[in-house]
Phi, psi and omega in degrees: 000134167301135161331172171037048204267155178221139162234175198232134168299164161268196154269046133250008167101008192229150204249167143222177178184098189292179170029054192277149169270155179289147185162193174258138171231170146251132120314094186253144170247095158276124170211119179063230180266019191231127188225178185209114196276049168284158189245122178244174176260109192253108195268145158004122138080014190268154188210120202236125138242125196271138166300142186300348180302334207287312185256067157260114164297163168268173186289315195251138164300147172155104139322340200276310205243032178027049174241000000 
């Protein structure tokens, strides 16, 4: 996967994004001005299916935790 690689959700909320190399990545969830900032881990040969918690916007604000 390239740096900056992007998927668009469908309409139930689900993404895929192939071929990640292993490593720390971020995960930004954006819609509009409200995002959300994860940082995940992907090991070799690994298939992440994520808690909703991960890609949920937030309610709130707070930069500090990367929302």
């Amino acid at each position: 996967m390239a740096r900056g690689a992007r998927a668009v959700s469908d309409e139930h909320g689900r993404f895929e994004i192939a071929h990640v190399q292993p490593g720390t990545w971020y995960l930004v969830v954006q819609k509009g001005q409200f995002r959300r900032v994860t940082s995940i881990s992907v090991r070799a040969g690994q298939t992440l299916a994520l808690r909703p918690e991960l890609t949920t916007l937030p309610s709130v604000h707070d930069p500090g935790r990367g929302m």
